[in-house]
Steps between C-alpha positions, in 0.01 A plus 500: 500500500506297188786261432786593297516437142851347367519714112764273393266198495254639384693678202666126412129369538409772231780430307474126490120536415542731175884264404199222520247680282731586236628129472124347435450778278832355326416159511203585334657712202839253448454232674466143266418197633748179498346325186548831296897576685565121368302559140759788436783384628431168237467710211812694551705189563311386125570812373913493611479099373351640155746794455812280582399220265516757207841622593765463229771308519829759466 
C-alpha cells in the first residue's frame, strides 16, 4: 500500500508556488529599484517646492 497523501498541503504548496510566480512576474513589470523610488520622490518634493513658491499672496 502506498502512503497517504495529505491534499491540503499539497493544495497550499500549489498555491504558494503560483502566489510566488505571479509576484516575480510583478516585480518584473512594476517593480523600480531604490535609486529610481528616491529620484521620484525628489522631483515631486521640487515640484510641490516650485508650485508653492508661485502661490499668491491673498
Amino acid at each position: 500500500m502506498s502512503t497517504p497523501i495529505n491534499l491540503n498541503k499539497v493544495k497550499k504548496e500549489r498555491n504558494r508556488a503560483s502566489r510566488k510566480a505571479r509576484a516575480d512576474e510583478n516585480a518584473v513589470a512594476f517593480g523600480q529599484t531604490k535609486l529610481q523610488k528616491e529620484q521620484l520622490k525628489a522631483r515631486a518634493e521640487k515640484i510641490a517646492r516650485n508650485l508653492e513658491a508661485h502661490k499668491r499672496e491673498t
